[in-house]
N, CA, C and O atoms as a GROMACS GRO file, in nm:
protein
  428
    1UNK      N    1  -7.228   1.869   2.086
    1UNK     CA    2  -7.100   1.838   2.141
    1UNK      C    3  -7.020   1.747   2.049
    1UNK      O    4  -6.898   1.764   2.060
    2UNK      N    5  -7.049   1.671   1.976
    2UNK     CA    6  -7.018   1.564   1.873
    2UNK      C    7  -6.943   1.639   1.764
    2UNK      O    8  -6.848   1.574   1.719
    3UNK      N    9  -6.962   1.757   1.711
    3UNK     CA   10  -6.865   1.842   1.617
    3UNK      C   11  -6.737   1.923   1.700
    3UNK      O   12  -6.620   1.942   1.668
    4UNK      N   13  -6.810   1.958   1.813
    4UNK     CA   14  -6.682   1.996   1.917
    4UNK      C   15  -6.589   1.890   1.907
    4UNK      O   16  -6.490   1.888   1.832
    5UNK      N   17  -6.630   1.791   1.996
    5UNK     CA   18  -6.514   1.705   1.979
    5UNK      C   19  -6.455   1.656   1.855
    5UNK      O   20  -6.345   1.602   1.856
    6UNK      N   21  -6.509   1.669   1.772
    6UNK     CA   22  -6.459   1.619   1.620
    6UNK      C   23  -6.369   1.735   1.574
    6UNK      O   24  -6.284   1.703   1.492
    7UNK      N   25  -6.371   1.859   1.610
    7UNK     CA   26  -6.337   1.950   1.568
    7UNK      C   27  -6.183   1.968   1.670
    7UNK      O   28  -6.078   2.015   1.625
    8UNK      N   29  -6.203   1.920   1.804
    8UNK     CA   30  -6.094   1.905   1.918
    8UNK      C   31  -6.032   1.796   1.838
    8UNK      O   32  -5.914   1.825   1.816
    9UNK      N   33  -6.069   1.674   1.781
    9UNK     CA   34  -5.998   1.564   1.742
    9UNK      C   35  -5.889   1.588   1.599
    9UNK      O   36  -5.802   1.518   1.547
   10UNK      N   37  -5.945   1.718   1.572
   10UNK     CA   38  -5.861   1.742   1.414
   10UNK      C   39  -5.766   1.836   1.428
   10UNK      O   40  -5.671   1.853   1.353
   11UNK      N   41  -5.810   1.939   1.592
   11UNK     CA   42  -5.683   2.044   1.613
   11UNK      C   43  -5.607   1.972   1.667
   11UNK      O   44  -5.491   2.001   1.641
   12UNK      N   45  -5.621   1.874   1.745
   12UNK     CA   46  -5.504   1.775   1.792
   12UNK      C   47  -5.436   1.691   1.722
   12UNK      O   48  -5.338   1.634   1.769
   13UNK      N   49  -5.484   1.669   1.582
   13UNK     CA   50  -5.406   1.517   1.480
   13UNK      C   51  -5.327   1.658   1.443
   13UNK      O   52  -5.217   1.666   1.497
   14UNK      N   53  -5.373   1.797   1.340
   14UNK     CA   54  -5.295   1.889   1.327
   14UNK      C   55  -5.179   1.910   1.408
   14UNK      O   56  -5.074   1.922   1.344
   15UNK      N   57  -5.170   1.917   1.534
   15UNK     CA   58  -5.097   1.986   1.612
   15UNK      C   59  -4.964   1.839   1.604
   15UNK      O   60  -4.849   1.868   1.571
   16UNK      N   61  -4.993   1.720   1.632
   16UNK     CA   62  -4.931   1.635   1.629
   16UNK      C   63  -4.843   1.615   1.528
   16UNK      O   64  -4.723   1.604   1.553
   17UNK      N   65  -4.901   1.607   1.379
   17UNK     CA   66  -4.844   1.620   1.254
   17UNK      C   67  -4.751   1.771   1.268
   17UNK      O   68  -4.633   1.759   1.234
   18UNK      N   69  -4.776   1.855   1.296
   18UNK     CA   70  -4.692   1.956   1.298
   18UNK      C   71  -4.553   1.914   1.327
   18UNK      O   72  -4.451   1.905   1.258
   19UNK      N   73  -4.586   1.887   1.469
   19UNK     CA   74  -4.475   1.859   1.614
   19UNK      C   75  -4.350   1.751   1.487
   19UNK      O   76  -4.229   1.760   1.466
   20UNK      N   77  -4.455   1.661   1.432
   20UNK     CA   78  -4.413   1.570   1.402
   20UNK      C   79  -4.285   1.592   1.277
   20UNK      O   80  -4.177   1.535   1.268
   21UNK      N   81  -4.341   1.689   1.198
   21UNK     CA   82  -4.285   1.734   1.059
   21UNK      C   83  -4.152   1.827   1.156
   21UNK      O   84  -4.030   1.814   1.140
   22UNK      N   85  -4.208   1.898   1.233
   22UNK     CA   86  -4.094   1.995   1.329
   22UNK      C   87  -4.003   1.916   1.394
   22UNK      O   88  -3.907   1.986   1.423
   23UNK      N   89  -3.992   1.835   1.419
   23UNK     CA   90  -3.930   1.720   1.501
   23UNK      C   91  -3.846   1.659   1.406
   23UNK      O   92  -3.724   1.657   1.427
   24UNK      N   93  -3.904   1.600   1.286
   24UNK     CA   94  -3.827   1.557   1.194
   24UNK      C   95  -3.734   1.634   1.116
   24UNK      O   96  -3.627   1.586   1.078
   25UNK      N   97  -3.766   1.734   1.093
   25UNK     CA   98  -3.667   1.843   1.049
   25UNK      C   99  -3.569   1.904   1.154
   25UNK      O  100  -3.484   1.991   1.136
   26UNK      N  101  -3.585   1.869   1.213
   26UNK     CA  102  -3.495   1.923   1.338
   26UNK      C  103  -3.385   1.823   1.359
   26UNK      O  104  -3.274   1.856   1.400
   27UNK      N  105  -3.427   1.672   1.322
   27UNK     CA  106  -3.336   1.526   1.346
   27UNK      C  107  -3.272   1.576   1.266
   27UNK      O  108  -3.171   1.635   1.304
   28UNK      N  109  -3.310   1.571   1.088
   28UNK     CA  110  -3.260   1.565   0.979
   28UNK      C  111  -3.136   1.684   1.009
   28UNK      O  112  -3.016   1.656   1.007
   29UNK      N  113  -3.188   1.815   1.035
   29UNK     CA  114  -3.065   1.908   1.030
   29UNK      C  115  -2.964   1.828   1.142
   29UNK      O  116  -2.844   1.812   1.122
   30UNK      N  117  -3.018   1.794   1.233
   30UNK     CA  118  -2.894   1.791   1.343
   30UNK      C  119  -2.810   1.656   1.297
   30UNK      O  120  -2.689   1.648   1.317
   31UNK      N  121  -2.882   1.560   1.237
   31UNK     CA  122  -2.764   1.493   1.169
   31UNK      C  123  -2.714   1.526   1.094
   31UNK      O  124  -2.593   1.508   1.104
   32UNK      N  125  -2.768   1.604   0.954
   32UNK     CA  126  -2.639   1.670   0.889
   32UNK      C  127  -2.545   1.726   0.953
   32UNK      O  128  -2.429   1.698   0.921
   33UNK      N  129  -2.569   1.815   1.054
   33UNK     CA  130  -2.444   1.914   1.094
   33UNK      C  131  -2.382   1.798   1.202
   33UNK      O  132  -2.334   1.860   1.297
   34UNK      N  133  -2.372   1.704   1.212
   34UNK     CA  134  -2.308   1.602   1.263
   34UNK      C  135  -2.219   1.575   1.215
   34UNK      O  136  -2.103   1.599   1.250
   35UNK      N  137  -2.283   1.486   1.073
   35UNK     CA  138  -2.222   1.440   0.931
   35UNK      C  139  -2.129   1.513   0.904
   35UNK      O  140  -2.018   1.463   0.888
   36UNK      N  141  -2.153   1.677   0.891
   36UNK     CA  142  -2.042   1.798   0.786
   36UNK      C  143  -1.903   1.804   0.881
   36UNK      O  144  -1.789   1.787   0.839
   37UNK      N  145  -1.952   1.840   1.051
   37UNK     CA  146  -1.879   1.840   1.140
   37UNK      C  147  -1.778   1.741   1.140
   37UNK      O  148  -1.675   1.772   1.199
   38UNK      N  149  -1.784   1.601   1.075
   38UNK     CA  150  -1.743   1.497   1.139
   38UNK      C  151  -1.634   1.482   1.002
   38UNK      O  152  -1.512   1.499   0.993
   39UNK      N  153  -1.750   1.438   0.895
   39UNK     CA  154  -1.685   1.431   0.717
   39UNK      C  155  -1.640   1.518   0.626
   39UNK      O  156  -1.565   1.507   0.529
   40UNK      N  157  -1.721   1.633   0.690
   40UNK     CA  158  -1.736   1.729   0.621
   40UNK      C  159  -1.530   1.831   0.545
   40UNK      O  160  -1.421   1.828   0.602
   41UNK      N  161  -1.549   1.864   0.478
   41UNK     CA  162  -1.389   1.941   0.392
   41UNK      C  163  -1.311   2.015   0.512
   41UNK      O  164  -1.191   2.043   0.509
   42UNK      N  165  -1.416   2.048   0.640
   42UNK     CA  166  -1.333   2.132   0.760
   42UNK      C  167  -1.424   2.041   0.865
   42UNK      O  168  -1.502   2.108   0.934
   43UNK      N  169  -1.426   1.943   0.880
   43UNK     CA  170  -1.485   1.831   0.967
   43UNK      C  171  -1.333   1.806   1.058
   43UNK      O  172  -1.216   1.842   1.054
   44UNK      N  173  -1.460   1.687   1.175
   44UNK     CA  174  -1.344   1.640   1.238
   44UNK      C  175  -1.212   1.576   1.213
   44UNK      O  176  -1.131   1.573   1.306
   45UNK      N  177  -1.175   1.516   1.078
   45UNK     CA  178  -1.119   1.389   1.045
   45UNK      C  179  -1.033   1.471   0.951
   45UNK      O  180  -0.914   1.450   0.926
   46UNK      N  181  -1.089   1.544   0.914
   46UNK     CA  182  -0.986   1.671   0.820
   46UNK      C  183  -0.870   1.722   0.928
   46UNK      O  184  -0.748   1.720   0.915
   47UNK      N  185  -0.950   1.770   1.039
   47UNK     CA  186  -0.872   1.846   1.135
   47UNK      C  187  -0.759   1.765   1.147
   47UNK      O  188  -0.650   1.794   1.096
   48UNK      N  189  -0.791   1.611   1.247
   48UNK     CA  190  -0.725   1.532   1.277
   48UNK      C  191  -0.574   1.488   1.187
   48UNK      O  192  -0.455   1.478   1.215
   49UNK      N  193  -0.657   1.471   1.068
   49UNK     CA  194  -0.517   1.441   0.962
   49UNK      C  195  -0.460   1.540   0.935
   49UNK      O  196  -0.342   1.514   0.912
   50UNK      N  197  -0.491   1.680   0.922
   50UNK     CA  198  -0.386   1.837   0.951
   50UNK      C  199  -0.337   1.845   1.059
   50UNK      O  200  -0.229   1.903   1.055
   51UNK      N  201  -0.364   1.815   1.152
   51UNK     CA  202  -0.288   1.827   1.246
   51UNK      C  203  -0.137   1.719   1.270
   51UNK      O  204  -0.027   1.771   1.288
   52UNK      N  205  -0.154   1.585   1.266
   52UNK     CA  206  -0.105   1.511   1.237
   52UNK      C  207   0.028   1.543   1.078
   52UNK      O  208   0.133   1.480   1.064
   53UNK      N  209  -0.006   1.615   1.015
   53UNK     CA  210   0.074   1.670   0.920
   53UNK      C  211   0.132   1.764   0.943
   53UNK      O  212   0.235   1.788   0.880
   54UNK      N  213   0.091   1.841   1.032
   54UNK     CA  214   0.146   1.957   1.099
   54UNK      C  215   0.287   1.878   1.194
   54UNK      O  216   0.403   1.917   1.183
   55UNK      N  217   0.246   1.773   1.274
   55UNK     CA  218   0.339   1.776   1.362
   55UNK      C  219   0.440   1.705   1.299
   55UNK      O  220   0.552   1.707   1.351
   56UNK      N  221   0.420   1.636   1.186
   56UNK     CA  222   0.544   1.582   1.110
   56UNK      C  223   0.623   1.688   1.063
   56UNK      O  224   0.739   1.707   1.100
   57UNK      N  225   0.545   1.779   0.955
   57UNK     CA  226   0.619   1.863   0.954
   57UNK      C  227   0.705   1.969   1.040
   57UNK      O  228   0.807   2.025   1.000
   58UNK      N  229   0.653   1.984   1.150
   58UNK     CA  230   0.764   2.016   1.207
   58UNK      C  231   0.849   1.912   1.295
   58UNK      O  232   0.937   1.959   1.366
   59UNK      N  233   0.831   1.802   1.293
   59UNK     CA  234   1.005   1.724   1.314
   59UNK      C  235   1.070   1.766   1.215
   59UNK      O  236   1.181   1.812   1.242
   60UNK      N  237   1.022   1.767   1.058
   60UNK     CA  238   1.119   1.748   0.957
   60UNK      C  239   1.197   1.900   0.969
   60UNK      O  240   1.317   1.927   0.975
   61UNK      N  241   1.094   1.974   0.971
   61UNK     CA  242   1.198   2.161   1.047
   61UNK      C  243   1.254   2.131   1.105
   61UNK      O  244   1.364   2.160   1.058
   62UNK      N  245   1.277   2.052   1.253
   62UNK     CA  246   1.340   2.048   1.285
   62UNK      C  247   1.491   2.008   1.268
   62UNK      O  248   1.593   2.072   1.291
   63UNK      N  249   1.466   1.843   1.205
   63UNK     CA  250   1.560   1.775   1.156
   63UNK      C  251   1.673   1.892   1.054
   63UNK      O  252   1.784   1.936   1.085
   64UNK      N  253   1.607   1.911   0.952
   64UNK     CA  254   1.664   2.069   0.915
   64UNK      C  255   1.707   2.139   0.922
   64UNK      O  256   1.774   2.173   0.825
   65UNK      N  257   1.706   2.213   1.026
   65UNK     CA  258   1.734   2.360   1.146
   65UNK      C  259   1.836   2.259   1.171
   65UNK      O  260   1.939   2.281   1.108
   66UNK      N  261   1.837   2.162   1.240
   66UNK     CA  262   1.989   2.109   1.327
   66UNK      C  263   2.048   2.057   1.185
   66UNK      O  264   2.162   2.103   1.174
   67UNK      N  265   2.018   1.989   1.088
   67UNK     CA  266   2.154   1.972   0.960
   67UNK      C  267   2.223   2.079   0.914
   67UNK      O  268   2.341   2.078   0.879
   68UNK      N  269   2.112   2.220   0.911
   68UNK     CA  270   2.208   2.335   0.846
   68UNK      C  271   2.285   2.407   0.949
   68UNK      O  272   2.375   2.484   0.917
   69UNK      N  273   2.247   2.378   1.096
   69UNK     CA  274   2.343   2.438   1.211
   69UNK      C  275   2.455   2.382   1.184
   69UNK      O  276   2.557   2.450   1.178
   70UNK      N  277   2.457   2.220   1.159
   70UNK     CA  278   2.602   2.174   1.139
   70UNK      C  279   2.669   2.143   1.030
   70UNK      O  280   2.774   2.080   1.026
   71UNK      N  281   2.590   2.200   0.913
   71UNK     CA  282   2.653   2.228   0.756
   71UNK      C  283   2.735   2.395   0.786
   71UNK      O  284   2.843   2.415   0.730
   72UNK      N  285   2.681   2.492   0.863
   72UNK     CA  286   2.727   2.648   0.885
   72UNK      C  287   2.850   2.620   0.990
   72UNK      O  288   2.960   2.675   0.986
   73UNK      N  289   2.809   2.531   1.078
   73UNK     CA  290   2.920   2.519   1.169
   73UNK      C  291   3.069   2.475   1.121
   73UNK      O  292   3.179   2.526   1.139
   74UNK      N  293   3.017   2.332   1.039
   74UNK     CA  294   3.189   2.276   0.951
   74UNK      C  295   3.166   2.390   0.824
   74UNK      O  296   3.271   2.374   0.762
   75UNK      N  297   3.110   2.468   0.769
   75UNK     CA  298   3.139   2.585   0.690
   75UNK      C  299   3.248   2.646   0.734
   75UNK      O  300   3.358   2.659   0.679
   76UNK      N  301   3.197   2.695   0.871
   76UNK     CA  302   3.290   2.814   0.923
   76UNK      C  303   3.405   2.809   0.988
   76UNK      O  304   3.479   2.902   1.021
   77UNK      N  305   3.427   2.574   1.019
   77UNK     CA  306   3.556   2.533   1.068
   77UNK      C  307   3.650   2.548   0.893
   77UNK      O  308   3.764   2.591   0.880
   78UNK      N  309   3.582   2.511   0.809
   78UNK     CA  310   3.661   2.474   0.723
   78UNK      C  311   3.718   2.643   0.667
   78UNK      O  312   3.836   2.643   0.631
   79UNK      N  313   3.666   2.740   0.660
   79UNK     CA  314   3.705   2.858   0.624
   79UNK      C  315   3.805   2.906   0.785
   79UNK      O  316   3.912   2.962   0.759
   80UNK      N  317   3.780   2.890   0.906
   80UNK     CA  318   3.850   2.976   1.012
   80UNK      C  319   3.960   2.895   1.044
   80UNK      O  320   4.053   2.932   1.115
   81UNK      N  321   3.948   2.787   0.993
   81UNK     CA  322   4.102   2.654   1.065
   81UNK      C  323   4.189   2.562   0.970
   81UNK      O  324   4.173   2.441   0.952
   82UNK      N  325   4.260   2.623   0.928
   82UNK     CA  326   4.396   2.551   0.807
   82UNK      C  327   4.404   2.448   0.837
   82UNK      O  328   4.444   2.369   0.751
   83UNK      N  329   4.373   2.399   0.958
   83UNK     CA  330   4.399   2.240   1.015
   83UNK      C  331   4.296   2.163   0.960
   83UNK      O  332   4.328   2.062   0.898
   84UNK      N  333   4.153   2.200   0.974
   84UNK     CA  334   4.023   2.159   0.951
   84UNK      C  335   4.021   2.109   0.799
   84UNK      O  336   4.011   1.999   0.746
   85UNK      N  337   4.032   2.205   0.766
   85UNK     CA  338   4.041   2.203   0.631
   85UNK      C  339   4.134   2.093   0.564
   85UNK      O  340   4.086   2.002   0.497
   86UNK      N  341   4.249   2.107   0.582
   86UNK     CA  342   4.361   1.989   0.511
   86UNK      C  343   4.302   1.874   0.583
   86UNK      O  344   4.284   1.781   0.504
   87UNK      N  345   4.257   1.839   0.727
   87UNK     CA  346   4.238   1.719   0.750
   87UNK      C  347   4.087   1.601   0.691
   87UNK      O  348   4.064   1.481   0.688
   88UNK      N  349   4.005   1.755   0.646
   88UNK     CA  350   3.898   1.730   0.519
   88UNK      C  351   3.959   1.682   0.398
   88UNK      O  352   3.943   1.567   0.357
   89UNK      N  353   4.033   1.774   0.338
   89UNK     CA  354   4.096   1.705   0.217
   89UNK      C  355   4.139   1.602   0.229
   89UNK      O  356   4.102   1.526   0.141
   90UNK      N  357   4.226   1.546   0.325
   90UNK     CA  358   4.290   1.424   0.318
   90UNK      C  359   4.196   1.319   0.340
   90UNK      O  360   4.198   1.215   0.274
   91UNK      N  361   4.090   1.352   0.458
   91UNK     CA  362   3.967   1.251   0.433
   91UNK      C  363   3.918   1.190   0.336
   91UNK      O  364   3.927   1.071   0.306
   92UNK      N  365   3.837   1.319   0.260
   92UNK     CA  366   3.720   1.298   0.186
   92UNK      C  367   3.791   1.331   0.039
   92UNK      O  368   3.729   1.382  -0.055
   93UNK      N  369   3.865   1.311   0.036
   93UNK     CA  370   3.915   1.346  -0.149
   93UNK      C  371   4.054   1.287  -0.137
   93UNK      O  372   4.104   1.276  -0.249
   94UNK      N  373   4.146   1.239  -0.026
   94UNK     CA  374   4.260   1.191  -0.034
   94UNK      C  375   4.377   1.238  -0.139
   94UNK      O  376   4.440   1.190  -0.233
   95UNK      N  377   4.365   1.385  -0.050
   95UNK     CA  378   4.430   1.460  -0.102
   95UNK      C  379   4.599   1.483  -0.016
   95UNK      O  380   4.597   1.522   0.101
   96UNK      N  381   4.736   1.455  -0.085
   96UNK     CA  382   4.841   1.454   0.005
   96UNK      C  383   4.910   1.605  -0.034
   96UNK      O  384   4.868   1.701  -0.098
   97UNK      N  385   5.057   1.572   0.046
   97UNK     CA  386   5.086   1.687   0.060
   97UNK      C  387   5.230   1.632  -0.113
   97UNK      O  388   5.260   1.523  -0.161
   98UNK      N  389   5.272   1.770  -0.143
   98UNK     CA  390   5.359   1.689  -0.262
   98UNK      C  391   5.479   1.545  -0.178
   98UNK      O  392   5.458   1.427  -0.206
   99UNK      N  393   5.553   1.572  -0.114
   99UNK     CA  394   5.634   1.494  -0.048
   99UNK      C  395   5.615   1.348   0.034
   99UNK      O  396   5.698   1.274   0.087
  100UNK      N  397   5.458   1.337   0.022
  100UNK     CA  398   5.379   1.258   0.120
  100UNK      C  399   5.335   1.106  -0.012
  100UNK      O  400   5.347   1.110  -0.134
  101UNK      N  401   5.287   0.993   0.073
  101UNK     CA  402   5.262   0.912  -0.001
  101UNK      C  403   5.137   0.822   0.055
  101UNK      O  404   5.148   0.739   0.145
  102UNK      N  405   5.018   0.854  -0.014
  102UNK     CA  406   4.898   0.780   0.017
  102UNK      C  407   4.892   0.611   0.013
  102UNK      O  408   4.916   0.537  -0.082
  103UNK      N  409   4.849   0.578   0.151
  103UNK     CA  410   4.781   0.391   0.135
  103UNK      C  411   4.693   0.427   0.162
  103UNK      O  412   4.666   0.514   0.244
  104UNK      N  413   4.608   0.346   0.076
  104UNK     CA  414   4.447   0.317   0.094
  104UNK      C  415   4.446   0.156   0.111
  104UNK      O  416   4.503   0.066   0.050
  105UNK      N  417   4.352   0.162   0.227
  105UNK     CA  418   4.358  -0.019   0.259
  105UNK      C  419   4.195  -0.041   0.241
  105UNK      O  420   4.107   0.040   0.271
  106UNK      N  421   4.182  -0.170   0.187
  106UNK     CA  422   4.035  -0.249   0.172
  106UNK      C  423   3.994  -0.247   0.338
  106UNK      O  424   4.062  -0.275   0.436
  107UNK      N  425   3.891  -0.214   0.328
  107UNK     CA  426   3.833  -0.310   0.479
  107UNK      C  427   3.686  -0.384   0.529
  107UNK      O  428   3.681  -0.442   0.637
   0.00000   0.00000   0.00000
């Protein structure tokens, strides 16, 4: 009975060491795929900061989309309205008429 049990005592340290090596390899992977998930080039923190870039970029579309609505809009006042237009020139270039006489005041 003394080799039996000696022989029970070595399939059981075996079986343990197995479990043990299986167990540990099993930690090791599941923290890597933690790690890759988290740090990793398509990880969590990647996502996070693309996304976050994503939504800036589209304010700035947006911001965009509404400047060129109202760059097309005074486009199409300044080409459809003779009024529009001269009251631009006289604005922004202080432009008169021949008979007319410009003040410009400090302010």
């Amino acid at each position: 009975m003394n080799s039996h049990q000696l022989l029970r005592k070595q399939v059981t340290a075996e079986l343990k060491k197995r479990r043990l090596i299986f167990l540990t390899i099993a930690i090791l992977s599941l923290l890597y795929l933690v790690i890759s998930f988290t740090f990793g080039e398509t990880g969590l923190l990647r996502y996070l900061r693309l996304r976050e870039t994503k939504s800036q970029l589209v304010r700035e579309l947006h911001e965009v989309e509404t400047q060129n609505s109202r760059l097309q809009s005074d486009t199409k006042r300044l080409r459809e309205n003779p009024f529009y237009l001269e009251k631009h020139a006289r604005e922004n270039f202080g432009m008169a008429k021949p008979d007319e006489y410009v003040f410009k005041y400090e302010q």
